[in-house]
Structure formats: structure tokens, C-alpha cells
GUGU-294117 format. One record per residue (C-alpha): residue in one letter; y negated, z negated, x negated. Coordinates in steps of 0.02 Angstrom, whole numbers, padded with zeros to 5 digits, always signed. Each point is the difference from the previous one (the first is absolute). Example, Ala and Ser with C-alpha at 12.3 -4.5 7.8 and 13.67 -1.06 7.14 Angstrom:
2
A+00225-00390-00615/S-00172+00033-00069/
This chain:
664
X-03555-01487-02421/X+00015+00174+00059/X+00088+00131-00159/X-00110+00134-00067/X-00009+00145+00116/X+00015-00106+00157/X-00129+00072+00082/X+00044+00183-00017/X+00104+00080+00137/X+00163+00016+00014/X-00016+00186-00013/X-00107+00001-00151/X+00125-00150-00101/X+00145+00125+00022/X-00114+00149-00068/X-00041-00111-00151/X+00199-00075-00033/X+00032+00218+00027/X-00124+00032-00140/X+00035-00142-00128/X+00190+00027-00015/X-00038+00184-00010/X-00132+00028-00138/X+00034-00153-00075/X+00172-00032-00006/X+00014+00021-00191/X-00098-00154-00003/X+00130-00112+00084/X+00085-00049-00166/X-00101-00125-00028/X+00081-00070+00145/X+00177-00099-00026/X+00137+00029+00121/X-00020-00160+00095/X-00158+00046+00032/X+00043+00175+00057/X+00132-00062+00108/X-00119-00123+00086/X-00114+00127+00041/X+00129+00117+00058/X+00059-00131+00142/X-00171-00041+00044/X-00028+00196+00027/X+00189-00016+00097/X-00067-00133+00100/X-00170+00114+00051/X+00111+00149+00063/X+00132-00113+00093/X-00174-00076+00101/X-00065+00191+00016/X+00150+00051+00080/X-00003-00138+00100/X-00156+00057+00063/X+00050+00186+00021/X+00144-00081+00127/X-00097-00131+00089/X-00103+00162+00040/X+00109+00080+00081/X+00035+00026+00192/X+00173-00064-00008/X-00043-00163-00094/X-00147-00055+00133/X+00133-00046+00117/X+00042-00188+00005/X+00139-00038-00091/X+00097-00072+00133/X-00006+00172+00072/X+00040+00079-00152/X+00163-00121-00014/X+00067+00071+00173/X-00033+00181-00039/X+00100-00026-00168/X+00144-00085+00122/X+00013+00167+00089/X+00042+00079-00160/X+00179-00097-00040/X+00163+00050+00071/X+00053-00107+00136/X+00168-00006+00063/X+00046-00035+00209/X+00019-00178+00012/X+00175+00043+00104/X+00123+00123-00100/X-00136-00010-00161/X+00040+00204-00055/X-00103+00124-00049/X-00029+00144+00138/X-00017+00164-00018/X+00102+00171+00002/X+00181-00020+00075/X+00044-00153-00086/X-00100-00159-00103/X-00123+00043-00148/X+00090-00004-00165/X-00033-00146-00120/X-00114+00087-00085/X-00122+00030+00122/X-00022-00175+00052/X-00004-00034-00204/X-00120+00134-00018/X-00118-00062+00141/X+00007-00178-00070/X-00050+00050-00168/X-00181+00108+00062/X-00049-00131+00109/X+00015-00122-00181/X-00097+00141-00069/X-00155-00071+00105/X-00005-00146-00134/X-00038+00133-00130/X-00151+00087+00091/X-00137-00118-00043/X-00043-00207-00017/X-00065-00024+00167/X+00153+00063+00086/X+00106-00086-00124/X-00082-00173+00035/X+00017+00052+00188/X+00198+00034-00009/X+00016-00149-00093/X-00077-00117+00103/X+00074+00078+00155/X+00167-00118+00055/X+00056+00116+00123/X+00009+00145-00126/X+00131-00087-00091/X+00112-00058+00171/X+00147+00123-00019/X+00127-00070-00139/X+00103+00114-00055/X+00157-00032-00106/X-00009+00185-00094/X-00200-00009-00019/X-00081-00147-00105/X+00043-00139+00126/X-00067-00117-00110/X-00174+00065-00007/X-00004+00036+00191/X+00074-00204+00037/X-00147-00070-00106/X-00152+00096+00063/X+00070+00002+00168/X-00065-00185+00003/X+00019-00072+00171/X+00020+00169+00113/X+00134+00016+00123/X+00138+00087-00097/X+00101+00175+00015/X+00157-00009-00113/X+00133+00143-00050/X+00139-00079-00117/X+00140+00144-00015/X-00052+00088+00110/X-00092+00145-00110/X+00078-00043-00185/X+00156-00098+00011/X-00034-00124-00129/X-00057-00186+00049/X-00016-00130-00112/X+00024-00160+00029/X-00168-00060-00067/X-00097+00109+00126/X+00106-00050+00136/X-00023-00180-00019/X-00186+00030-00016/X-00009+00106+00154/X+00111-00134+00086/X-00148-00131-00051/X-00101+00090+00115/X+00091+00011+00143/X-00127-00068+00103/X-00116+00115-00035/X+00138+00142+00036/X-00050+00147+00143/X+00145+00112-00055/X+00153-00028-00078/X+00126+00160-00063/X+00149-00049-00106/X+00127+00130-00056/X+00134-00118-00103/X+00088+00171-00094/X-00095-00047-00169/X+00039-00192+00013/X+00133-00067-00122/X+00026-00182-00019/X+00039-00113+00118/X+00007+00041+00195/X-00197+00025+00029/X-00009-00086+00181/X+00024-00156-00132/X-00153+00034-00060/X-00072+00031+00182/X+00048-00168+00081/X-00019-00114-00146/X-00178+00096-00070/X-00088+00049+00167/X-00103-00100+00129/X-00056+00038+00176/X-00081+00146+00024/X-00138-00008+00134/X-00085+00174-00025/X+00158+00089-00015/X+00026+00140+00134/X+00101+00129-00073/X+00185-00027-00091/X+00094+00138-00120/X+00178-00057-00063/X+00112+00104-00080/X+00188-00038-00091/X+00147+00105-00053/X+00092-00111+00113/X+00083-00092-00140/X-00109-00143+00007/X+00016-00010+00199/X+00137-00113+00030/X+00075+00004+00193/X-00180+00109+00016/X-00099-00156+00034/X-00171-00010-00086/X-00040-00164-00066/X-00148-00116+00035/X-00175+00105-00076/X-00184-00092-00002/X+00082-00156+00064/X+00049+00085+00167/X-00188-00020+00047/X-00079+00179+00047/X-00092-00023+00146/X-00089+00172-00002/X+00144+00103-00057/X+00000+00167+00099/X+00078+00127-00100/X+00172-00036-00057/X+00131+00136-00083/X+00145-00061-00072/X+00144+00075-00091/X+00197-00057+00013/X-00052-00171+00081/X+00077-00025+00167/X-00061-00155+00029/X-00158-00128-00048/X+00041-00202+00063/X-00113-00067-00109/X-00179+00107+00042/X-00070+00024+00177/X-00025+00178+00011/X-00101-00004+00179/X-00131+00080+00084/X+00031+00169-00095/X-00094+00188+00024/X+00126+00101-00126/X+00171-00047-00042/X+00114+00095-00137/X+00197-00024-00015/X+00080+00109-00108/X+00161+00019-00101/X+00074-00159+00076/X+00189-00027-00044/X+00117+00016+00164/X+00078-00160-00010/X-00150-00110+00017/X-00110+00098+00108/X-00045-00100+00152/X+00066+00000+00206/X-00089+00100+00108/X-00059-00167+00091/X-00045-00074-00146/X-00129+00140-00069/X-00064+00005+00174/X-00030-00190+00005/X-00080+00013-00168/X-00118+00177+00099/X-00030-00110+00113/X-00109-00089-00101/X-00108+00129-00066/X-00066+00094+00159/X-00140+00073-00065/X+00115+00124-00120/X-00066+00162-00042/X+00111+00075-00100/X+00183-00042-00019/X+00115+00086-00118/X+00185-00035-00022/X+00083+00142-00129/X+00159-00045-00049/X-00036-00174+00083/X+00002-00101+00160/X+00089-00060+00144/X+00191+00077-00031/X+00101-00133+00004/X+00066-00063+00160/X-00038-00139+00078/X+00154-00139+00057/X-00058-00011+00188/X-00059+00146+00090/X-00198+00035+00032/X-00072-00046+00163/X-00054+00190+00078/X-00165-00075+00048/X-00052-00081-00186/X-00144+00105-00064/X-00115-00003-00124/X-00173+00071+00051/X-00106+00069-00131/X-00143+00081+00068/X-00093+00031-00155/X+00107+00095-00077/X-00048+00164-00071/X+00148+00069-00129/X+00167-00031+00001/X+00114+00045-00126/X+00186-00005+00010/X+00092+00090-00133/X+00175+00030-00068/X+00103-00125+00119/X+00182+00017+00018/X+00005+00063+00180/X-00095+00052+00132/X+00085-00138+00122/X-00087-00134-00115/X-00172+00089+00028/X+00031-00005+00173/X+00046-00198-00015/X-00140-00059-00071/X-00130+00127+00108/X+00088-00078+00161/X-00095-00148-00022/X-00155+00071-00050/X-00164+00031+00108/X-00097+00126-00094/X-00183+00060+00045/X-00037+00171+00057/X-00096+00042-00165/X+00141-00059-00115/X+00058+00159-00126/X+00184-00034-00052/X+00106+00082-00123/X+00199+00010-00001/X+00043+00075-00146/X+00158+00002-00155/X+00176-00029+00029/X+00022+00008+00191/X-00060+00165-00004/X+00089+00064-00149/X+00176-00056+00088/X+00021+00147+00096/X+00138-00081+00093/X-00090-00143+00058/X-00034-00007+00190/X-00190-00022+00003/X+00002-00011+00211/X+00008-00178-00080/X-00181+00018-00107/X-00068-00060+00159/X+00033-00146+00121/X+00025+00062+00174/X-00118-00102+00051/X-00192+00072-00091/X-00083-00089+00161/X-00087-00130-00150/X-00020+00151-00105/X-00150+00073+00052/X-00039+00088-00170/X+00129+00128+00044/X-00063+00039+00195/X-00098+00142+00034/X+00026+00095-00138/X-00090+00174+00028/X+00038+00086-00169/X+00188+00037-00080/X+00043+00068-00179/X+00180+00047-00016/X+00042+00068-00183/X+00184+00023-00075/X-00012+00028-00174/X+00170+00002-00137/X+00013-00127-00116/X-00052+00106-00140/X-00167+00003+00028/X-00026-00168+00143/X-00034-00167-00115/X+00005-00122+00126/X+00036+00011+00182/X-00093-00100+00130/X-00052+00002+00192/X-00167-00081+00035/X-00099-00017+00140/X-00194+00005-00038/X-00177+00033+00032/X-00111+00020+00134/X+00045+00102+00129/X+00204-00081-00034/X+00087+00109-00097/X+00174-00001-00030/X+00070+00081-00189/X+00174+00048-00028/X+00026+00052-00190/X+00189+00006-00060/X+00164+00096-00006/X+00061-00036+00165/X+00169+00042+00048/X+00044+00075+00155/X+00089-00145+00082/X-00183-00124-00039/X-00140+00129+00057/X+00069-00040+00187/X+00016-00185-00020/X-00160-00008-00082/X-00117+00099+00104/X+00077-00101+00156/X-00052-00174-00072/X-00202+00046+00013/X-00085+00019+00145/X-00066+00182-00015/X-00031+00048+00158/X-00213+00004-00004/X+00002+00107-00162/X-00119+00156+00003/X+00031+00055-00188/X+00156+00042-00087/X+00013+00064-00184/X+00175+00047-00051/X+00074+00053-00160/X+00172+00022-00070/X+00021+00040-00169/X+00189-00037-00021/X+00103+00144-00064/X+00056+00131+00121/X+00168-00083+00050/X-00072-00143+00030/X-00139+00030+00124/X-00024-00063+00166/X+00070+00122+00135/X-00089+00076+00145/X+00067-00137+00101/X-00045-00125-00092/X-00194+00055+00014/X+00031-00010+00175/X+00040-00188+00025/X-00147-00037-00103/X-00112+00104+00101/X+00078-00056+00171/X-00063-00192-00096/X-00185+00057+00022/X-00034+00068+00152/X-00189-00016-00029/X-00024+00103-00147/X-00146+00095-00023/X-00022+00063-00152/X+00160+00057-00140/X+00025+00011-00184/X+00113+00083-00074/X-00005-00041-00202/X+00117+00123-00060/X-00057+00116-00131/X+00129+00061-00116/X+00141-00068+00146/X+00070+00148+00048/X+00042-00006+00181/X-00068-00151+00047/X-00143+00052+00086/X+00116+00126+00118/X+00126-00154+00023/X-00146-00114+00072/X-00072+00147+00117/X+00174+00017+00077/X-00008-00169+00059/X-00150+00055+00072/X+00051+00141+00075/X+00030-00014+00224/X+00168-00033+00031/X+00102-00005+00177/X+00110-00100+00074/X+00182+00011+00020/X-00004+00134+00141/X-00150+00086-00048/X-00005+00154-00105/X-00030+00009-00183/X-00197+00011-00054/X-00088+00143+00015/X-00095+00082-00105/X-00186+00023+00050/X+00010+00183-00062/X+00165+00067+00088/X+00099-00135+00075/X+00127+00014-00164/X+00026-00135-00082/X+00064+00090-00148/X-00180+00049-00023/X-00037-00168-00066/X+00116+00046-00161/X-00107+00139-00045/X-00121-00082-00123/X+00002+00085-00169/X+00063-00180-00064/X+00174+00026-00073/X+00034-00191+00062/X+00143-00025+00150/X-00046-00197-00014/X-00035-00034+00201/X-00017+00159+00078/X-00037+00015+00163/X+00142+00061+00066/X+00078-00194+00023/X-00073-00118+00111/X+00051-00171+00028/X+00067-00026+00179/X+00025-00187+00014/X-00105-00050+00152/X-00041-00175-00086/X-00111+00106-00112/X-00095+00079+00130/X-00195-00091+00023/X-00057-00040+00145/X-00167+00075-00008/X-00043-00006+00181/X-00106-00183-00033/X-00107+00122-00135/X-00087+00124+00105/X+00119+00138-00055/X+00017+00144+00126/X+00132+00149-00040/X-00018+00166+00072/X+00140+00003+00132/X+00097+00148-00096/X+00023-00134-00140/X+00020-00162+00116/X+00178-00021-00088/X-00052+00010-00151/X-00071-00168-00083/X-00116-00038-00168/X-00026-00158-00114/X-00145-00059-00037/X-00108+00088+00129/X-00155-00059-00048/X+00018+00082-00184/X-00174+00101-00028/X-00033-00012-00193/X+00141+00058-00138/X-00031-00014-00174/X+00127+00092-00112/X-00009+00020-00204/X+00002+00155-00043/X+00136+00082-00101/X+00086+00188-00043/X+00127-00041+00143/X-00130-00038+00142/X+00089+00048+00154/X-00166+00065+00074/X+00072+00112+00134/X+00108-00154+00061/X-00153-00119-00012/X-00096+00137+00135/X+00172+00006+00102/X+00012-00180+00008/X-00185-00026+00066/X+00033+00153+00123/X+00140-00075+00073/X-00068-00177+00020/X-00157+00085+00062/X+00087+00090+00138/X+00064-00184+00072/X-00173-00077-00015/X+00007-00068-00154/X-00078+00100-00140/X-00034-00039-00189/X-00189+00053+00021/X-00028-00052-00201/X+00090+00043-00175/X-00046-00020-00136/X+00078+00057-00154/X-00031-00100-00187/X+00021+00134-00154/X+00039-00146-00131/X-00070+00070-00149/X-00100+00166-00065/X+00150+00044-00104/X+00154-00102+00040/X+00105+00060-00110/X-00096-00059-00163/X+00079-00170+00016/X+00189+00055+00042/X-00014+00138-00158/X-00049-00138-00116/X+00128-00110+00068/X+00137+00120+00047/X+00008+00135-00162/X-00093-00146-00143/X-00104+00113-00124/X+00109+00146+00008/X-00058+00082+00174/X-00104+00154-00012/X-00186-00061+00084/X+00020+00195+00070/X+00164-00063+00105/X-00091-00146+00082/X-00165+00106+00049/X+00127+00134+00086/X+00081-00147+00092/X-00186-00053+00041/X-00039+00146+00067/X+00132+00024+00103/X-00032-00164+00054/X-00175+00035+00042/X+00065+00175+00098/X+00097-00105+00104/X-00136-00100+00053/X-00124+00114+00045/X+00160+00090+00107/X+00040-00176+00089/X-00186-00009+00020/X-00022+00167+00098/X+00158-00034+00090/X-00050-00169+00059/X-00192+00044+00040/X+00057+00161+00111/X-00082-00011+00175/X-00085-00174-00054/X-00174-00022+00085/X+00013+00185+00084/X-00017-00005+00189/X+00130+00092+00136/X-00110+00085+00147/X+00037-00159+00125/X-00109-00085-00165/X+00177-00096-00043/X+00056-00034-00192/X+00132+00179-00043/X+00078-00145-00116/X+00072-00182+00003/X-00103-00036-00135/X-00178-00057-00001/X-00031-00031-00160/X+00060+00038-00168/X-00062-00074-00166/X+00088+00032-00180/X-00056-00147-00122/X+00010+00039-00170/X+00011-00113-00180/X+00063-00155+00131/X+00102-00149-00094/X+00188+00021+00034/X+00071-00093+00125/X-00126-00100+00058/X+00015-00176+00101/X+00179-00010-00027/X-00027-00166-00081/X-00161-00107+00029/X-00136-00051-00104/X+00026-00186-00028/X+00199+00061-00082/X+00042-00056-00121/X-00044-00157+00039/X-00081-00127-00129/X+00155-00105+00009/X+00117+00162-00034/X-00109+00023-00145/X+00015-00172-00060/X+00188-00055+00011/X+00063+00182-00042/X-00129+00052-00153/X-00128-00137-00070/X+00166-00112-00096/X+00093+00191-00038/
């Protein structure tokens, strides 16, 4: 039988429960407190079901909950399946970040019943185990969903509990990541033969020691040796894996691997060989060093035509490099990166980076773009050449010594490149000479288009326009100057700098470019003079207080009289007020703000003089209608980043990130 008031509305019972236990609450003593407390949970019970109602109402909550349950997967943090770290900024996410993304997507369990019942019934929601973030409670509602495990990798403790539990499941196991630096006890790949089973799903593999536990670096038997669908595999200090069948693999990570037992060339490439749909291979302190006891057939070679990024970091020498590249045949869109010890050995003869055969090489043909920075080793963290990107661009990012640039520069094939940025930031007695500028330019006969990076290098700029300069042969005279025919006139700029002056030319005939295969026609008064690079049109120079802007309009006259003018400069002003950063880091707290805004000014003076010296004559007409200066066009850039495309995008690499930062 229906209660009393059953057939009043909902509206009107809540009306009447307002008014009785308002005007006649004095009355409920002759209530006991049993009875009180029963209708107190009954009235508990008749709000829980009205806010109910309030959220089945609402737009969110009409979608079907298996659409809800994806939308609430969006929300958790999920890690690459290859090299699981956080991204973001110039190195991984702290801790806390991935802790602090974890805990508001648990906060969904709070919001109301219906998406608590949702999340909990949701299998998938609960497929990431992680050792530092109730991996208990994740195992048990993960039920039977394909699982995603982190053991060490994020906090370093693992007990032994969880990891036999986890091991249980190893056939239910997508991703496995296994850091061993919080393990004590006995050696933990114990626990990983003797515990785990086969592991069908499994298609990504993490593990991780100190080395200790690595005897001869060979990796013991893991899921039975059975993982059929493994294609992600990084592994630290192990050299070597008998007992598992790593085949058939897209990415491959080798890192920290003890000299003694790292493999033969021929044996890593027999063990390439058999996964030639690779992606991405990485060997950091790792691979193919020691030698092998018979010599390499020249013809062996390992094709791997999928591969997109390939990582080769801190090897011995660059001959070893070389070795193992010999026998590789590398796609046209593979991006490599040399980088670490070979180029921090300033005495190593990296002629030998390369084989001298790059026929199988094809990711290092045609490049059309080359970035050439020398920076000290006070401010350059970690040097590396790569070769990248699409047009092929070649990057060259180190210290450099004088006796490698030549070597270097020889081994790739730069003969189609049309852009060249340049920048040396080394101190002043260590710069690159005039002549030095002019092998690398006699390397590019092509070019169309210079940078010169070299704000705050004094001199620079003037040293790399001397290369450019016309120069004669042996029995010719020396250059002229377009104004006068003195080439004195070329030290006239108001820059106190003698670095590369005009007055000496190089006269060794093996410099001197052919440029008759180029469409390049001299005036006959100049037919013994010669010029690099004669297709040069565009230069792009950072600006700075020691622009040599008279020599800049010299150069392009003087290139312009033989037929081969710089039509286009362009000139980057770095920053609105430039010196803001070097008082703050120059003169600390102490610097009077009045000091840097003089400096500014000046600095601003200057570049409204280079301006007006630059843009003389530009787009005025002479009466035969021809330009009255070399220069077309003239455009200052202001608030541009420093420096830019010195290094690429893609650096640092993921794997730089990983085996340098994510165990510091």
C-alpha cells in the first residue's frame, strides 16, 4: 500500500517536509534518536536520487556511456609506447606533472555516481600499472584488458608482490617498462624467467639495470623467449639476448653497453638483418665497436629502407662510424644524428665519419641546405652533425678545430647546396680565417642565398665577405675597388676590425671556380679577376654595433661589376633592446638601468645609420632606367630569435633526452 502523501507531487512533499521541520521542530522530542536517524537517511536517500536526476539531465550525461568511457580515456596521461617520457619544454616533464595529471583524472570518480559506476566498470581505464601509483587498484579493475606497465621507471621502488602479480599476467601484457634501480633482493631476471609466461600481445619492451646485474651484458630468457609481436625494444648495458628472438623490429634502443661485450660489426648486422622494417635505431654509448676476427666482405649490406631516425651517439671514433655505415643502405628520407665524443676529440680525423663510399647512403645525397656553427665549449652542450629534413639538410654544430673543418666538409657531397648559414662564435683567436671561408665557399658552388649568424661576433661578418670578395689569379692585378680602382678603399669602413681585409687575396689557382658552366659573363676589364659562388643573390646578416655596412655595399658592387650581384640583404635587428639581457647578465643587480638604455640607444643610432647607408640608391633609377646600386632590396627585421636554424627542430632528439636526462 502506497504511504500517506503518495499522491502529492514531488514538489509539494518537499514544501510540506520544508514546513514541518521548520514550525514544528520543537515537536520532534517526542521522537527517539533511532527514529530521528532513520528518517534522516531516508531524507539522505531522497536527495542522493534528486541529484541523480539533476545529472541524468544534463547534456553531458545523455551520451552513452561507452562514449563517455573514451572521452574520460583522453583525459589520463599517456606515455609514448617507445622511450615512455614525458614531453614538453627542452627536456621530459618533471615527476610531478605526470603525478599531478594522474591524480585529476582520479578526481573524475569524485564528480558524481554515474561517472563513478562508469570509471569503474571501464577495464581499459585501469590498463596502465604503475609501480609509484596504486598498482594494486589499477591490476584488479583492469580485469582482462591488454596491459601498459611502468615498474621503476617513474618511482624506483618495486616490490616483489606486484611484480609477481604483474608477471601473472603476462599474457595479457601490451607494454612492458622495467627500471631495476629500486630492486633489492635477489637478481630480478630470476624473477622474470621463473615467474613470466609468453607474452602474445606484447609489442613494446623497456629494460633498465645499473649494469651490476648484467653479467658478460647478456639479458637472460624474459616471457619464455616467446614475443611474437615485439616491436619496440630499448635495452640498457645488455650486449647480447640468446635466449629471446628479438625479430621483425620498427625501433631499436642500445645504450650504455660495456666495451668488452659489445658485439662485431657482422654480427649486429646479421642480427639488422633480421629486422628490415626498422624505423628508428639508436646506439648511444652502444653498438658495433668491437672488431670482428675476419675482415667484412665490401659488398655485405644491410638494407633498411624503412628507416626514418638514426641515432648514433658518443662512439669512440669516427673510423668506427664509418665501419659500421659501410655496410649500410640507408633511404633517402632517413634523418641521422652523429653526435658526443667523436666530436668533442678535437684531434680526431673525422675525414673518417664517413665511408668513402656514400653510394648506399642516399640519405646524405642531394643535400640543398648547410648549417655550419662553431661555438666554445662554454656555452655548446653537446656537439653533433646531422643530416635532416626535407629539402636534405646537412647541420654542423661543434667546436671544430682547424685541422677537422677541411676533412669534414670534404666527406659530404655539397656540391647542389643553394643555402648556407654560417656562424662562429669561438673567441677571437680562435676564429676561422679568411681562407678558411674560402674553401668552404669554393665547396658550394651553387649557393644562392647566405647567412651570416653573427651578432655580437665581432668581425665575423667582414671575415666571411672577404671570401667573397673577386679575387685574381696569379698574374693578374690585385682587386679593384668599384669606386677608384684602390683596393685600400675596401679598409675604409668605420669598423675598427683588421680581421680579413681586403687588401689580401688568396692566389692559389686550385681555389679559383670555374664559373664558365654557370652562365657567368665578366666585363672584359675584369676577365682576370674571378668570384665564388656566382650565383649568390640573397644575404642575410644579423645585425650588430659592428655591421660593416659600407663593406657589405662594396662587396655587392664589386661582384656586381663581374655579373654577379647580391640583388637581396636583409638585415635581422635581434631584439628591441639588446642590451637588457647582457646588463642583467654582465653587471648582476648592480648596473645602473640608465647605462643599458644609453648602450640601447646607441645601438639603435647605429642601426638607423647602417640602414640609410645600406638603402642609398636602392629602387632609384639611373637615366638609361638601370639600378644606381647593387642592391635591390633591403629589409631590416626587427624582435627576430637569435641565431636561427643553426640547429634543427627535431634536436635534441628523444633518445638524447632519454639516455642523457630521464635516469639523471
Amino acid at each position: 500500500m502506497a504511504p500517506v502523501g503518495a499522491k502529492l507531487s514531488m514538489q509539494q512533499l518537499v514544501d510540506a517536509i520544508l514546513y514541518k521541520t521548520t514550525r514544528r521542530a520543537g515537536k520532534a522530542y517526542k521522537y527517539s534518536v533511532p527514529e530521528l536517524d532513520v528518517m534522516e537517511q531516508k531524507l539522505q536517500v531522497a536527495v542522493s536520487l534528486l541529484r541523480g536526476a539533476r545529472n541524468a539531465i544534463q547534456p553531458i550525461n545523455k551520451l552513452p556511456p561507452e562514449l563517455l568511457s573514451l572521452i574520460f580515456g583522453e583525459l589520463q596521461q599517456e606515455l609514448p609506447s617507445f622511450l615512455p617520457m614525458l614531453e614538453g619544454g627542452p627536456g621530459p616533464v618533471p615527476v610531478y606533472a605526470y603525478d599531478n595529471q594522474h591524480k585529476d583524472w582520479l578526481r573524475l570518480l569524485h564528480v558524481c555516481r554515474q561517472w563513478r559506476g562508469i570509471l569503474a566498470t571501464s577495464p581499459h581505464l585501469w590498463s596502465t600499472i604503475d609501480s609509484g601509483l596504486i598498482p594494486a587498484t589499477f591490476l584488479k579493475r583492469s580485469m582482462a584488458a591488454p596491459l601498459t606497465v611502468y615498474l621503476g621507471v617513474r618511482a624506483q621502488e618495486i616490490s616483489h608482490k606486484l611484480l609477481t602479480n604483474v608477471l601473472h599476467n603476462s599474457s595479457r601484457l601490451e607494454e612492458f617498462h622495467l627500471s631495476t634501480d629500486g630492486w633489492d633482493g635477489a637478481p630480478i631476471y630470476q624473477s622474470l624467467s621463473s615467474f613470466s609466461s609468453a607474452a602474445p600481445l606484447l609489442t613494446s619492451l623497456t629494460i633498465l639495470t645499473d649494469g651490476e646485474q648484467a653479467i658478460d651484458g647478456v639479458l637472460p630468457v624474459v616471457f619464455a623467449g616467446e614475443t611474437p609481436n615485439l616491436r619496440q625494444l630499448c635495452l640498457k648495458h645488455f650486449t647480447s639476448w640468446p635466449s629471446n628472438s628479438f625479430e621483425c623490429l620498427t625501433h631499436l634502443c642500445l645504450y650504455n653497453q660495456h666495451e668488452s661485450s659489445r658485439p662485431t660489426t657482422s654480427a649486429f648486422l646479421d642480427f639488422l638483418a633480421s629486422s628490415p622494417r626498422l624505423q628508428n635505431l639508436s646506439l648511444v654509448q652502444a653498438g658495433p665497436t668491437r672488431s670482428d676476427d675476419a675482415p667484412i666482405p665490401r659488398d655485405k649490406h644491410v638494407s633498411l629502407p624503412f628507416l626514418k631516425e638514426f641515432n648514433i651517439g658518443d662512439w669512440p671514433s669516427a673510423q668506427l662510424i664509418s665501419r659500421l655505415l659501410t655496410h649500410l643502405m640507408l633511404p633517402s628520407t632517413t634523418d641521422m644524428y652523429i653526435w658526443g665524443d667523436p666530436l668533442n676529440n678535437t684531434d680526431d680525423d673525422l675525414s673518417l665519419l664517413l665511408p668513402a663510399d656514400i653510394s648506399c647512403l642516399r640519405n646524405i645525397h642531394d643535400i640543398k641546405r648547410w648549417y655550419f656553427a662553431r661555438q666554445p665549449r662554454v656555452i655548446l652542450d653537446t656537439p653533433f652533425i646531422a643530416v635532416t629534413g626535407s629539402p636534405r639538410t646537412l647541420y654542423m654544430y661543434g667546436t671544430f678545430s682547424y685541422s677537422q673543418i677541411h676533412p669534414v666538409i670534404s666527406s659530404y657531397p655539397l656540391g647542389q647546396v643553394h643555402t648556407l648559414g654560417v656562424r662562429d662564435s669561438c673567441g677571437m683567436g680562435n676564429r676561422m680565417p679568411q681562407t678558411m671561408w674560402t674553401e668552404i665557399f669554393e665547396k658550394v658552388p651553387l649557393l644562392e642565398s647566405l647567412q651570416i649568424l653573427a651578432f655580437r661576433s665581432f668581425s665575423i661578418t667582414r671575415t666571411v665577405l672577404t671570401a667573397l670578395m673577386p679575387y685574381g689569379s696569379p698574374s693578374s692585378p690585385s682587386v679593384l675597388s668599384p669606386c677608384n680602382g684602390n683596393s685600400s678603399e675596401l679598409g675604409s669602413d668605420h669598423d675598427s676590425s683588421s680581421s680579413g681585409r681586403g687588401g689580401s687575396r688568396p692566389t692559389n689557382t686550385d681555389r679559383v671556380h670555374d664559373t664558365s658552366d654557370l652562365d657567368v659573363k665578366p666585363s672584359s676589364s675584369a676577365a682576370a679577376l674571378r668570384v665564388l659562388c656566382p650565383l649568390l643573390h640573397t644575404l642575410t646578416i644579423e645585425h650588430d654595433c659592428s655591421l660593416p655596412a659600407y663593406f657589405i655595399s662594396t662587396v655587392a658592387s664589386s661582384r656586381a661589376a663581374l655579373g654577379s650581384p647580391i640583388s637581396h640583404l636583409k638585415v635581422l635587428v635581434f631584439d628591441r633592446h639588446p642590451y637588457d639581457s647582457r646588463a642583467s647578465s654582465e653587471a648582476g643587480g648592480d648596473r645602473d638601468d640608465s647605462e643599458a638604455d644609453e648602450e640601447y640607444l646607441v645601438y639603435m643610432m647605429d642601426t638607423e645609420d647602417h640602414k640609410r647607408l645600406l638603402t642609398r640608391g636602392v629602387g632609384q633609377k639611373a637615366e638609361d632606367d638601370s639600378e644606381t646600386g647593387p642592391l635591390r632590396e633591403v629589409i631590416f627585421e626587427y624582435n627576430i630569435p637569435l641565431s636561427m636554424n643553426i640547429v634543427p627542430e627535431t634536436w635534441p632528439t628523444r633518445v638524447w633526452e632519454w639516455t642523457r636526462r630521464m635516469h639523471v
